[in-house]
PQR file of N, CA, C, O and H, with PARSE charges and radii, in Angstrom:
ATOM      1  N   UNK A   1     -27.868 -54.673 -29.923 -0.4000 1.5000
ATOM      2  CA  UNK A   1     -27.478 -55.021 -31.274 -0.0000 2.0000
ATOM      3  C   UNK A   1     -26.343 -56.042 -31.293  0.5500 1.7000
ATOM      4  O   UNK A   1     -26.140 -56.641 -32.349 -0.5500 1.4000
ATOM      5  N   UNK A   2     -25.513 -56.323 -30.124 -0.4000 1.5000
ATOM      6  CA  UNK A   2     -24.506 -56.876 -30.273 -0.0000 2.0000
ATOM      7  C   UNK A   2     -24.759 -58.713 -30.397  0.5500 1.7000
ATOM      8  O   UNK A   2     -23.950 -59.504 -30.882 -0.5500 1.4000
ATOM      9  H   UNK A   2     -25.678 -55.836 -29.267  0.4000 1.0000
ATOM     10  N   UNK A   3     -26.080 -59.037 -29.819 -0.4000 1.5000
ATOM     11  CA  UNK A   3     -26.211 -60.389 -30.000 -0.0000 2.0000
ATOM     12  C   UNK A   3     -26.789 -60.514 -31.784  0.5500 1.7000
ATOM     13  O   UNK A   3     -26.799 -61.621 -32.322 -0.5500 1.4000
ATOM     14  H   UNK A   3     -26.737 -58.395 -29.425  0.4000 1.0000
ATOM     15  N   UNK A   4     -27.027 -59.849 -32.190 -0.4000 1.5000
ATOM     16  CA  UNK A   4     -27.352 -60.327 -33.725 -0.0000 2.0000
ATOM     17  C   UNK A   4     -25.791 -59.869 -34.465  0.5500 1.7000
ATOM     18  O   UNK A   4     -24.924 -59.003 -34.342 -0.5500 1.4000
ATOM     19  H   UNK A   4     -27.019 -58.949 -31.753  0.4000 1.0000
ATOM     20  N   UNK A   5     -26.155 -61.291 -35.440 -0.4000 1.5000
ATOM     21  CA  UNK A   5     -25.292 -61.635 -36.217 -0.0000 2.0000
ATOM     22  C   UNK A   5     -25.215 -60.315 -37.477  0.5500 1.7000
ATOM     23  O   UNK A   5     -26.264 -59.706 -37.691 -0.5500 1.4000
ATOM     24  H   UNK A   5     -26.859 -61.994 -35.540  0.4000 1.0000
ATOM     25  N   UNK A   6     -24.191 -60.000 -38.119 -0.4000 1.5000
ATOM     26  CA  UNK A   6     -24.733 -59.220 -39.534 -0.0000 2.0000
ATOM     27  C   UNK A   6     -25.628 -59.749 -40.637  0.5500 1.7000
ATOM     28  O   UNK A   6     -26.539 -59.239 -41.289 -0.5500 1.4000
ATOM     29  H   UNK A   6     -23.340 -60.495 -37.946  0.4000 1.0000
ATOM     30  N   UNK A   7     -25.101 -60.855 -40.626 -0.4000 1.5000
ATOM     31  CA  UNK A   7     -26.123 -61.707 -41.806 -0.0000 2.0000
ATOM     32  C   UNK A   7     -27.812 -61.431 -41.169  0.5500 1.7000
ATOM     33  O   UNK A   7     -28.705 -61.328 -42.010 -0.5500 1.4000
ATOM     34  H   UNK A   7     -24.361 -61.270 -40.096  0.4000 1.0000
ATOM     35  N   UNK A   8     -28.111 -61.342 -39.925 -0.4000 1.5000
ATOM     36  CA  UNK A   8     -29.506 -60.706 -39.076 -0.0000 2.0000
ATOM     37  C   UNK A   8     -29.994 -59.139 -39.695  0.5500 1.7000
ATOM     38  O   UNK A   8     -31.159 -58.886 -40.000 -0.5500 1.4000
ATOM     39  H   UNK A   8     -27.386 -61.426 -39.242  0.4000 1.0000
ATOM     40  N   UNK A   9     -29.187 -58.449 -39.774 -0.4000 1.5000
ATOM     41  CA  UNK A   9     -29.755 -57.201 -40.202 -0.0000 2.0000
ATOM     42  C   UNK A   9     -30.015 -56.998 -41.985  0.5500 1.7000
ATOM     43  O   UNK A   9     -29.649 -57.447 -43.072 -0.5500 1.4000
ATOM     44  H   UNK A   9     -28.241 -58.655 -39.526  0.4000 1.0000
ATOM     45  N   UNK A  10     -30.811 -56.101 -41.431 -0.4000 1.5000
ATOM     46  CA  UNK A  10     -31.579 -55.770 -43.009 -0.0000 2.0000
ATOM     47  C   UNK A  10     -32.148 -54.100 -42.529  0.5500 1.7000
ATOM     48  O   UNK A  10     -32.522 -53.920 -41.370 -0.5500 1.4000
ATOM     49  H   UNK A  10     -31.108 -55.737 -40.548  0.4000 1.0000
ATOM     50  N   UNK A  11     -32.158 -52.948 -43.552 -0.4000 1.5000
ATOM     51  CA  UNK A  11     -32.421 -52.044 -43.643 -0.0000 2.0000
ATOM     52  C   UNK A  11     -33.481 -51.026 -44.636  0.5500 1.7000
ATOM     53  O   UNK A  11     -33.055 -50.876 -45.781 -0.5500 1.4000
ATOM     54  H   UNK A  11     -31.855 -53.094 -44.494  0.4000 1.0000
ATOM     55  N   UNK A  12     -34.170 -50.658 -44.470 -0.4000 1.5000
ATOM     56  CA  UNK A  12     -35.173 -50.263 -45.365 -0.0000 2.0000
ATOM     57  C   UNK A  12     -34.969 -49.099 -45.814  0.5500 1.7000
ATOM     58  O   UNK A  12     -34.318 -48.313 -45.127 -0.5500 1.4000
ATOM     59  H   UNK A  12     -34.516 -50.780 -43.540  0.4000 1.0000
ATOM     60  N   UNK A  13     -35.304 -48.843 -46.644 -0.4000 1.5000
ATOM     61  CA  UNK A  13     -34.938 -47.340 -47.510 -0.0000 2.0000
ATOM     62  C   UNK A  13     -36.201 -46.821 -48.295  0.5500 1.7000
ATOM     63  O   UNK A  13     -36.701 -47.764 -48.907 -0.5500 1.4000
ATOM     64  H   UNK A  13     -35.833 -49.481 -47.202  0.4000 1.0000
ATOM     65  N   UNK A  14     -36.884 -45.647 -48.486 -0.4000 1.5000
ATOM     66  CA  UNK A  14     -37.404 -45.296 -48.948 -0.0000 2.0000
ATOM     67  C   UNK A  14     -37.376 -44.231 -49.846  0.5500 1.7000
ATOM     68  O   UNK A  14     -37.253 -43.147 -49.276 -0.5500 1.4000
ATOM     69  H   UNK A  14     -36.477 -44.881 -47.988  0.4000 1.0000
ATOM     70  N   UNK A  15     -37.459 -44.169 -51.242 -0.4000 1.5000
ATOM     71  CA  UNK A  15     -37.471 -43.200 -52.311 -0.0000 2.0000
ATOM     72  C   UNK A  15     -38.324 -42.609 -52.945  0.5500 1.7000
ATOM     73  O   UNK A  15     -39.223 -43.409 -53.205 -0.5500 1.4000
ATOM     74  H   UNK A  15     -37.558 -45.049 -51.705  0.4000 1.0000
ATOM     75  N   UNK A  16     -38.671 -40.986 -53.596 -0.4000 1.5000
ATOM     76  CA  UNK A  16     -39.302 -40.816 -54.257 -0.0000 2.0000
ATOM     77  C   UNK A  16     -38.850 -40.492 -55.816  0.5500 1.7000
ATOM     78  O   UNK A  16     -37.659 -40.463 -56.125 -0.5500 1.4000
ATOM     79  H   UNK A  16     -37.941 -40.336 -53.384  0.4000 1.0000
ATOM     80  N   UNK A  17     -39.609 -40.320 -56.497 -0.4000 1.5000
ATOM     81  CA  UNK A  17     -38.768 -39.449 -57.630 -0.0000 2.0000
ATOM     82  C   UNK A  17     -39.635 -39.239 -58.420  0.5500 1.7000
ATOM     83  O   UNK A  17     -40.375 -40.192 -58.663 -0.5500 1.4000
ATOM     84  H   UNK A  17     -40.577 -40.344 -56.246  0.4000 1.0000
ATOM     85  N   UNK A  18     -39.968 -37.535 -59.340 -0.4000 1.5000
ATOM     86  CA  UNK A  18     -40.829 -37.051 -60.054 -0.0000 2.0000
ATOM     87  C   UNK A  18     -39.822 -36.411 -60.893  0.5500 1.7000
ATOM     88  O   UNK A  18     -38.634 -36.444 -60.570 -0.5500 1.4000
ATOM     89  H   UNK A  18     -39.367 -36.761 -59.142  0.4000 1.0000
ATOM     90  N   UNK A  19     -40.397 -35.590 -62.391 -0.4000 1.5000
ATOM     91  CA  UNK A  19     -39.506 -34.699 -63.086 -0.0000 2.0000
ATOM     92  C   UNK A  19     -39.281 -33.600 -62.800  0.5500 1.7000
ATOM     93  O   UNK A  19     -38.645 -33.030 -63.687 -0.5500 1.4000
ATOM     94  H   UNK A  19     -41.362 -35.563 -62.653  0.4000 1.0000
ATOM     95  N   UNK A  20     -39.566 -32.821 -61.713 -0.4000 1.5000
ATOM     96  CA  UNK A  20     -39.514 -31.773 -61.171 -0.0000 2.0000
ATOM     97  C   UNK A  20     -38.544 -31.700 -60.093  0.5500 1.7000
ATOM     98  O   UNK A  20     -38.135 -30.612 -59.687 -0.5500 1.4000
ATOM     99  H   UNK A  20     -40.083 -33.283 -60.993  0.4000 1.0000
ATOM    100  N   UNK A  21     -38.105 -32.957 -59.546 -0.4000 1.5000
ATOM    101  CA  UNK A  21     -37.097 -33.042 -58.502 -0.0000 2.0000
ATOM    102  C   UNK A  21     -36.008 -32.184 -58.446  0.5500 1.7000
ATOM    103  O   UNK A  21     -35.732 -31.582 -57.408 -0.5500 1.4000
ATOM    104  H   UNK A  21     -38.437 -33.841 -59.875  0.4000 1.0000
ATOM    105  N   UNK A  22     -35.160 -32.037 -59.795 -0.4000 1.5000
ATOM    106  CA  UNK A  22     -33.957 -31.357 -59.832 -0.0000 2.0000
ATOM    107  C   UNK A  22     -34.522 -29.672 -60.165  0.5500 1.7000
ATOM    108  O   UNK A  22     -33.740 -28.731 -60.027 -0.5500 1.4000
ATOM    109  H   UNK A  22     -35.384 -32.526 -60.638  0.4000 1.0000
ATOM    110  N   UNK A  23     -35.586 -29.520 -60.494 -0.4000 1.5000
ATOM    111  CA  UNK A  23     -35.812 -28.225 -60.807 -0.0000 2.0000
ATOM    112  C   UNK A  23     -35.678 -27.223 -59.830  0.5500 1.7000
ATOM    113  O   UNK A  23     -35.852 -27.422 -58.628 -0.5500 1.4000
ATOM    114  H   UNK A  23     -36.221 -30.284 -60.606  0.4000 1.0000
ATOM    115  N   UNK A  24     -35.328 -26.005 -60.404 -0.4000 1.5000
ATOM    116  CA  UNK A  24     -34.710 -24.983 -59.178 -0.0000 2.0000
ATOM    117  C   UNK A  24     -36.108 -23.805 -59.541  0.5500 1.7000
ATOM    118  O   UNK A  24     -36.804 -23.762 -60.555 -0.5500 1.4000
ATOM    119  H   UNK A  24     -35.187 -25.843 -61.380  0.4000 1.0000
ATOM    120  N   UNK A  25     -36.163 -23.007 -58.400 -0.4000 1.5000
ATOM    121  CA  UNK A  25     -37.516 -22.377 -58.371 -0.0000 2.0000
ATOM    122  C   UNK A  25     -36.917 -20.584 -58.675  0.5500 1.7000
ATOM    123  O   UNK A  25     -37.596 -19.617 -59.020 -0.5500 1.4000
ATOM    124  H   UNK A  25     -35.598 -23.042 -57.576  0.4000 1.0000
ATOM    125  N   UNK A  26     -36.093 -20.626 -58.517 -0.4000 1.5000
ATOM    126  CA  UNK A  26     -35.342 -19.141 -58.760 -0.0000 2.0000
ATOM    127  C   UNK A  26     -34.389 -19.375 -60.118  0.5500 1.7000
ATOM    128  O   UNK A  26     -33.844 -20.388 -60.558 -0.5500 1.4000
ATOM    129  H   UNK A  26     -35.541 -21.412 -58.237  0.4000 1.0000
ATOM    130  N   UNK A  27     -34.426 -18.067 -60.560 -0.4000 1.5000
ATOM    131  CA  UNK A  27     -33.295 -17.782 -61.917 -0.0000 2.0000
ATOM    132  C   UNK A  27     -33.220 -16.514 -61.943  0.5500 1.7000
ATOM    133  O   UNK A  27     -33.937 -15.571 -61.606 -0.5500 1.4000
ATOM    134  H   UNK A  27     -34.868 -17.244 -60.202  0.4000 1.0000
ATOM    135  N   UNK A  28     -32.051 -16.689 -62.484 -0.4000 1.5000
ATOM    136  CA  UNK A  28     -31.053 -15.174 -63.068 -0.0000 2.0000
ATOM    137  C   UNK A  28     -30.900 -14.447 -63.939  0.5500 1.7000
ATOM    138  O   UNK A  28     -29.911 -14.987 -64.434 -0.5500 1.4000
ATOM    139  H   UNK A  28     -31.469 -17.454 -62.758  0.4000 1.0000
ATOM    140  N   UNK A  29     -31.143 -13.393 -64.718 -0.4000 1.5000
ATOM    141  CA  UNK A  29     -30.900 -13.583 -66.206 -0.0000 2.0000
ATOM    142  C   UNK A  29     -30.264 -11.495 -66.106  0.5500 1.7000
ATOM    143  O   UNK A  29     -30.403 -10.554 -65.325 -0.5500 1.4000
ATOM    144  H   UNK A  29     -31.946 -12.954 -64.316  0.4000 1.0000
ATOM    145  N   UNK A  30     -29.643 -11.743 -67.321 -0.4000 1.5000
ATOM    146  CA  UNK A  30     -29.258 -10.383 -67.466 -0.0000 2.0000
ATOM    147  C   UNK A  30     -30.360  -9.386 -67.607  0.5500 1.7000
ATOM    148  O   UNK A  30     -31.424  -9.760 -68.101 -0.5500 1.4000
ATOM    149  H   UNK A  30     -29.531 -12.508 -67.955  0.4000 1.0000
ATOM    150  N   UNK A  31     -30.174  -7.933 -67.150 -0.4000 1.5000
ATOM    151  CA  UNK A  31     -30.641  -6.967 -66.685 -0.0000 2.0000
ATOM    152  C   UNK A  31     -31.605  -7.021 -68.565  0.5500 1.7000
ATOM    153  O   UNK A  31     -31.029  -7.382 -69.592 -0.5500 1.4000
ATOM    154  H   UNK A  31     -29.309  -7.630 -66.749  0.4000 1.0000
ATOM    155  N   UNK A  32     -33.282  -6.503 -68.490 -0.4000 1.5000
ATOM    156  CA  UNK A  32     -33.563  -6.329 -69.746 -0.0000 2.0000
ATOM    157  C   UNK A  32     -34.463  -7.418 -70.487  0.5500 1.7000
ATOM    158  O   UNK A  32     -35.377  -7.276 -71.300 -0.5500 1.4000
ATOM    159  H   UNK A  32     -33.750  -6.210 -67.656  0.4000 1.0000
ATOM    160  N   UNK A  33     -33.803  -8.720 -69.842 -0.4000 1.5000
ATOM    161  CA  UNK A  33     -34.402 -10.192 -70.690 -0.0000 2.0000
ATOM    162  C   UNK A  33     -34.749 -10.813 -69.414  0.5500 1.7000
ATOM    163  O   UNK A  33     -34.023 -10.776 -68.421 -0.5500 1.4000
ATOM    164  H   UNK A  33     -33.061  -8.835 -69.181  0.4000 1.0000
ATOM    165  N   UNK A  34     -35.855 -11.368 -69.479 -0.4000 1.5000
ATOM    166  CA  UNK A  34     -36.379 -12.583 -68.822 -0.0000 2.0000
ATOM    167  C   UNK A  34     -35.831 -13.697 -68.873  0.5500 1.7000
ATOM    168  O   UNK A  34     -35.175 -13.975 -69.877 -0.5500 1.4000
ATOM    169  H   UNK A  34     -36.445 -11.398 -70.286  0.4000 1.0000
ATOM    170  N   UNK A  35     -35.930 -14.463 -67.999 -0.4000 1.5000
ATOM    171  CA  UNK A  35     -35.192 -15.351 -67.177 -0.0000 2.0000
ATOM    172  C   UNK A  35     -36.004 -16.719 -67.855  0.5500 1.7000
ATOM    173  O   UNK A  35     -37.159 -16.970 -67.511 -0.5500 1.4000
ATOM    174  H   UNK A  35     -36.462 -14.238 -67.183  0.4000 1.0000
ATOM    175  N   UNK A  36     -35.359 -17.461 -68.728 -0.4000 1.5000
ATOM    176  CA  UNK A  36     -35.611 -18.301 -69.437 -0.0000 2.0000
ATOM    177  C   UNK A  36     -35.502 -19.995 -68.654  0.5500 1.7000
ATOM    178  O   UNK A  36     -34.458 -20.280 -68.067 -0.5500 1.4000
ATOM    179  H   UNK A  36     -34.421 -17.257 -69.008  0.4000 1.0000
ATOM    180  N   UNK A  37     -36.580 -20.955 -68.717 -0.4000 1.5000
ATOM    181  CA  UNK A  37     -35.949 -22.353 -67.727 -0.0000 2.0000
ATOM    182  C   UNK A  37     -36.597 -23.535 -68.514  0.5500 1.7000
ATOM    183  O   UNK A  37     -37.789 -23.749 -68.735 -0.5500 1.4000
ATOM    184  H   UNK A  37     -37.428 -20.724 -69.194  0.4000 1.0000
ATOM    185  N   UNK A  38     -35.525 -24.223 -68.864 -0.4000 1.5000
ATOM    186  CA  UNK A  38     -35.882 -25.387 -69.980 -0.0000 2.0000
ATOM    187  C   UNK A  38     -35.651 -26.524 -68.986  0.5500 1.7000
ATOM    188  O   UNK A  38     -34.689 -26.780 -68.261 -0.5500 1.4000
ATOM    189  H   UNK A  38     -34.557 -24.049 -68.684  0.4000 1.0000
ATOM    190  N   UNK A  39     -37.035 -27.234 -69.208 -0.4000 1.5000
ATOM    191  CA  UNK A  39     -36.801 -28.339 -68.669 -0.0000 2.0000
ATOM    192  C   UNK A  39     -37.855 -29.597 -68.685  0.5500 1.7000
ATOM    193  O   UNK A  39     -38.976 -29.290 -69.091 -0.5500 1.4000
ATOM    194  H   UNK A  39     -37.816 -27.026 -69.797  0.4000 1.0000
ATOM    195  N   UNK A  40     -37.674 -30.908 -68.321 -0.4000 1.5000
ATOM    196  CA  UNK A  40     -38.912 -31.562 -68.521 -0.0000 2.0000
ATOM    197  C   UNK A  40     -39.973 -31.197 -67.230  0.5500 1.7000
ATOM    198  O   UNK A  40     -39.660 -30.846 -66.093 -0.5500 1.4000
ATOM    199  H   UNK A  40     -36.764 -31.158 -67.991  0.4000 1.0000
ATOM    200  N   UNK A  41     -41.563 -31.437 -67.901 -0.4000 1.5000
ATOM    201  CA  UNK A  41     -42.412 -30.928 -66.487 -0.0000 2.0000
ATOM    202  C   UNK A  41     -43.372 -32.249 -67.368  0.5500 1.7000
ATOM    203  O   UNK A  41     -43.860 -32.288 -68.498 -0.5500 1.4000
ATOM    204  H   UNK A  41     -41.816 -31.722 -68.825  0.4000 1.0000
ATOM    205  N   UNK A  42     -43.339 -33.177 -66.287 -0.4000 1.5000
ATOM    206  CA  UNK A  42     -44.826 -34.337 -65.813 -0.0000 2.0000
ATOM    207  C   UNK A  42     -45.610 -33.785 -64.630  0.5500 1.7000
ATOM    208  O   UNK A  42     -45.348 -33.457 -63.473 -0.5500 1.4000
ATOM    209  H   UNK A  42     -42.943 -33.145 -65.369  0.4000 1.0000
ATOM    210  N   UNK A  43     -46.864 -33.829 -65.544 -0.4000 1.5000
ATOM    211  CA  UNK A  43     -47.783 -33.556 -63.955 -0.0000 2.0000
ATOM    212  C   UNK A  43     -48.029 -34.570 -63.487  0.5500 1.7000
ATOM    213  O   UNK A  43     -48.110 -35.482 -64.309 -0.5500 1.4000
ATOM    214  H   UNK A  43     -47.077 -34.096 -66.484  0.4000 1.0000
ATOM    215  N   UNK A  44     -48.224 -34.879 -62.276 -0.4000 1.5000
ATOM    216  CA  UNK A  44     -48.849 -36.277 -61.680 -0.0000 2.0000
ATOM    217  C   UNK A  44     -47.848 -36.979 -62.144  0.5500 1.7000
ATOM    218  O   UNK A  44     -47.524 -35.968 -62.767 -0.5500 1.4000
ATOM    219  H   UNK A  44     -48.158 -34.138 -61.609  0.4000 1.0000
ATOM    220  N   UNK A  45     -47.105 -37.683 -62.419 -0.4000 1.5000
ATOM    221  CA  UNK A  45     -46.530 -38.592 -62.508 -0.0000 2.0000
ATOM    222  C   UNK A  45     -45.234 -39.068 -61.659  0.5500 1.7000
ATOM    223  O   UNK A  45     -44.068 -38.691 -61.772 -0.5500 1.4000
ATOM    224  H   UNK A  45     -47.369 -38.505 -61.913  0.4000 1.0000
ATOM    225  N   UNK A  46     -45.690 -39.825 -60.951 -0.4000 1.5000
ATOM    226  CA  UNK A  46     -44.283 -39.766 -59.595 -0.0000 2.0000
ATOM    227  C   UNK A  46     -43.981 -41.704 -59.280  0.5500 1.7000
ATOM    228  O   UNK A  46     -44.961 -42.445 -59.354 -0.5500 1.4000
ATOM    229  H   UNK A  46     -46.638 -40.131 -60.859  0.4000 1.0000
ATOM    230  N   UNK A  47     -43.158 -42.056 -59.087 -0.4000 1.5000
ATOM    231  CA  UNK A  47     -42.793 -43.230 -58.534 -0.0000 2.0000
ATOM    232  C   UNK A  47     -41.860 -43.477 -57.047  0.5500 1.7000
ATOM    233  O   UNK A  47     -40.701 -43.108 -56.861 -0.5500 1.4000
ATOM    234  H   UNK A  47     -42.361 -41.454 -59.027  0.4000 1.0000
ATOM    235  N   UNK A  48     -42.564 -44.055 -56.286 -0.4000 1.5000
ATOM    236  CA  UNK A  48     -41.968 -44.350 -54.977 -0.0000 2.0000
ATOM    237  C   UNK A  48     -41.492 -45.621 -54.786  0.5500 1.7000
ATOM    238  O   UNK A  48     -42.268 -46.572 -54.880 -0.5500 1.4000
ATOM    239  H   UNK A  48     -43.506 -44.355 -56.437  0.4000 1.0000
ATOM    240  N   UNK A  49     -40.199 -45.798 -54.503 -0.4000 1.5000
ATOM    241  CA  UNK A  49     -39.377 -46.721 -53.980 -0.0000 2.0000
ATOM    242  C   UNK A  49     -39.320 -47.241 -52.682  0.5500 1.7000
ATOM    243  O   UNK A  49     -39.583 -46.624 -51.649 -0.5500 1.4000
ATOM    244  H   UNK A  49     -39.568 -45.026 -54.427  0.4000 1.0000
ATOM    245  N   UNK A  50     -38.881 -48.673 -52.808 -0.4000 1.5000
ATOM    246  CA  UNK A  50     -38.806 -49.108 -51.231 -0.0000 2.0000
ATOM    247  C   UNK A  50     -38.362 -50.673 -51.235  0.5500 1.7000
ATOM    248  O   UNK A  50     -39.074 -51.567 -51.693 -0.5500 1.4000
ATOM    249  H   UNK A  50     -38.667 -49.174 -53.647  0.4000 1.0000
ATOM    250  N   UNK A  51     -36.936 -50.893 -50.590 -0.4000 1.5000
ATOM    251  CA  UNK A  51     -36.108 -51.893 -50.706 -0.0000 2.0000
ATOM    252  C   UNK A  51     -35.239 -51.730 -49.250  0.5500 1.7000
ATOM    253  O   UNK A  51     -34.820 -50.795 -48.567 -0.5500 1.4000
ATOM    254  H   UNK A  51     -36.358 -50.167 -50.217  0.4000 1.0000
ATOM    255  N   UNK A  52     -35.227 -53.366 -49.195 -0.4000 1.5000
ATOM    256  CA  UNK A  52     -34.545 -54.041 -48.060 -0.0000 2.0000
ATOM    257  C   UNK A  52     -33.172 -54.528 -48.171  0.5500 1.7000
ATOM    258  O   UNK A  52     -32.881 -55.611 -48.678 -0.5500 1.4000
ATOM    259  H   UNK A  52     -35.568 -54.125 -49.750  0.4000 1.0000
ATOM    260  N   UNK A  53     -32.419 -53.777 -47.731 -0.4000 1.5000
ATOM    261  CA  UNK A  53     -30.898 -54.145 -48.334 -0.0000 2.0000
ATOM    262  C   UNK A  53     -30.266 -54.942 -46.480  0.5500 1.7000
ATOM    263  O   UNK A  53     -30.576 -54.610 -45.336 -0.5500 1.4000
ATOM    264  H   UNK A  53     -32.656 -52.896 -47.320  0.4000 1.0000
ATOM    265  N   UNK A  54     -29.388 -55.958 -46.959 -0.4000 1.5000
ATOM    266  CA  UNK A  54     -28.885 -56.751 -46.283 -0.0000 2.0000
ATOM    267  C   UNK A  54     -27.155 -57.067 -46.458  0.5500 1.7000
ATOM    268  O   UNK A  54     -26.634 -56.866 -47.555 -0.5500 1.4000
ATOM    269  H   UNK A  54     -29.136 -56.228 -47.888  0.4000 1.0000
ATOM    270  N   UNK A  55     -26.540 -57.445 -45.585 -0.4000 1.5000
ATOM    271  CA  UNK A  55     -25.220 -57.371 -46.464 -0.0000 2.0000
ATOM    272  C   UNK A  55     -24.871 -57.961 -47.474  0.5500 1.7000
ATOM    273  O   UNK A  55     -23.998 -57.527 -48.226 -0.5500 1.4000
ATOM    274  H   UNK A  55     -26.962 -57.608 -44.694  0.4000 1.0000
ATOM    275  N   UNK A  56     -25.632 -59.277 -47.686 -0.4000 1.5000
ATOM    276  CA  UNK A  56     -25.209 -60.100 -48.767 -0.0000 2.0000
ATOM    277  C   UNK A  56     -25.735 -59.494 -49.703  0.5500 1.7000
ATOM    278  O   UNK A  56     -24.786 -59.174 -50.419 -0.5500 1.4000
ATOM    279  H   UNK A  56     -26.340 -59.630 -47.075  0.4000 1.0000
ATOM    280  N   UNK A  57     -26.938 -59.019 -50.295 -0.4000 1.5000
ATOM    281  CA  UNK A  57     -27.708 -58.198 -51.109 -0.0000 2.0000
ATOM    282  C   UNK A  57     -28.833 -58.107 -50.727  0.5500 1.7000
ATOM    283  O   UNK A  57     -29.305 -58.352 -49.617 -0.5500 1.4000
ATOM    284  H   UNK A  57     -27.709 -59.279 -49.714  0.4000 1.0000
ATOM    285  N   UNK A  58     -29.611 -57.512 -52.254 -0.4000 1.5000
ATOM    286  CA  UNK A  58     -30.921 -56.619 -52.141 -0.0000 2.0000
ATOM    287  C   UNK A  58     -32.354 -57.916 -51.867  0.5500 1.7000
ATOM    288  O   UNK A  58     -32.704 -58.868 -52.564 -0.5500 1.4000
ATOM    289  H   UNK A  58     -29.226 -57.314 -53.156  0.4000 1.0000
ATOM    290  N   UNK A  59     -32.795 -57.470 -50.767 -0.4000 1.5000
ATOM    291  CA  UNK A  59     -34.013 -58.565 -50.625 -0.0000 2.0000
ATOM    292  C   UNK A  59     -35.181 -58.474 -51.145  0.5500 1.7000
ATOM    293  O   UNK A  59     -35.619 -59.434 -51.778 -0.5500 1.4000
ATOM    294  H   UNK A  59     -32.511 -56.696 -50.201  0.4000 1.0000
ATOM    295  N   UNK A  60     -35.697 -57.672 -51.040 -0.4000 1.5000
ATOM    296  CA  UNK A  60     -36.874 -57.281 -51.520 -0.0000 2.0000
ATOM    297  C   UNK A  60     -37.057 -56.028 -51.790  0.5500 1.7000
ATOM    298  O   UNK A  60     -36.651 -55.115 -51.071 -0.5500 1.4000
ATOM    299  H   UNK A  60     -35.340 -56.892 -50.527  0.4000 1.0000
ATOM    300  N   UNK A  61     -37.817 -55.854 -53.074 -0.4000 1.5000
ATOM    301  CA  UNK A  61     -38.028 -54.305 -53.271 -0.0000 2.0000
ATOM    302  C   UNK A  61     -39.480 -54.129 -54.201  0.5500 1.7000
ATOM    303  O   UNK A  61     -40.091 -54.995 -54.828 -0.5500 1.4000
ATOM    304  H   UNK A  61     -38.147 -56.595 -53.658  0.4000 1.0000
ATOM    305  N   UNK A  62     -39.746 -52.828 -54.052 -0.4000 1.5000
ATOM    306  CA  UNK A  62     -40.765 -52.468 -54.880 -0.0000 2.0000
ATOM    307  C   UNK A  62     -40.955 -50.975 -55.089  0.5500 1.7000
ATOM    308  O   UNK A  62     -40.579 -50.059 -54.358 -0.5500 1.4000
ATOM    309  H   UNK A  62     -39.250 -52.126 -53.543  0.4000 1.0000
ATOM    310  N   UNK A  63     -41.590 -50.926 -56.192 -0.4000 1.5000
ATOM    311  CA  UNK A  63     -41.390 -49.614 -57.049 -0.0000 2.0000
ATOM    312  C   UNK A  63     -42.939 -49.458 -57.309  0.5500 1.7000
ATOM    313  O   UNK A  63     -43.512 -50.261 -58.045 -0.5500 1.4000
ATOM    314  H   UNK A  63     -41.895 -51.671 -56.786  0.4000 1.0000
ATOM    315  N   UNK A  64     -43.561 -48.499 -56.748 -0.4000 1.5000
ATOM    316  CA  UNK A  64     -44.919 -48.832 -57.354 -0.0000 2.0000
ATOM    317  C   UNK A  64     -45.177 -46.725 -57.968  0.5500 1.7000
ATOM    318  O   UNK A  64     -44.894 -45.759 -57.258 -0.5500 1.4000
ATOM    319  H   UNK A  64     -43.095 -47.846 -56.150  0.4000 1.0000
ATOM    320  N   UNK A  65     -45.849 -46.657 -59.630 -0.4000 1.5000
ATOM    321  CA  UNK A  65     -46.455 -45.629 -60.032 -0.0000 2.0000
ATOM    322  C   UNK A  65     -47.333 -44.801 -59.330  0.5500 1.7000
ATOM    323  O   UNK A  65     -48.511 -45.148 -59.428 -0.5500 1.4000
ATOM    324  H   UNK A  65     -46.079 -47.441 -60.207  0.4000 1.0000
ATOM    325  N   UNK A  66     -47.077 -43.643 -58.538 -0.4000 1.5000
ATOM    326  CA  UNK A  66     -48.298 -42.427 -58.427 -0.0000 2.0000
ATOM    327  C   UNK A  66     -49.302 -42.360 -59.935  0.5500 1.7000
ATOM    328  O   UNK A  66     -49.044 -43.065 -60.912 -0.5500 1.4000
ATOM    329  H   UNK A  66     -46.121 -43.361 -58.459  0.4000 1.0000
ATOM    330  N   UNK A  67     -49.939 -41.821 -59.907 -0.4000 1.5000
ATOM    331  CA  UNK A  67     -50.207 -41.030 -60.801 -0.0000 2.0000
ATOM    332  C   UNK A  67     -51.720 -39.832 -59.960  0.5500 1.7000
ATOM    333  O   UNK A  67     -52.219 -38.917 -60.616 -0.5500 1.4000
ATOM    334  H   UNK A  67     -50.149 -41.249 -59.114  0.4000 1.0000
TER
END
């Protein structure tokens, strides 16, 4: 690595993200009442990320829809 310059490197990253991501699969609720969970739910619907970051900035990227 030491013969390339920084301006030479570039790094790839890959993302997903759906509405279910942050959702938690367990809950708590007081003794008596059911355990209530509000939240958004998309079926199928997901988007994946993917970008080339460099030091000067972002080079290329793309975002393309699941469904």
């Amino acid at each position: 690595m030491a013969q390339y310059q920084p301006e030479q490197l570039g790094f790839l990253d890959k993302v997903s993200k759906d509405e279910q991501t942050s959702a938690r699969h367990c809950g708590r609720s007081v003794k008596g009442f059911h355990t209530v969970k509000k939240g958004v739910f998309v079926l199928r619907r997901r988007f994946s990320a993917e970008g080339l970051l460099t030091v000067n900035r972002m080079v290329s990227n793309t975002v393309v829809g699941v469904q």
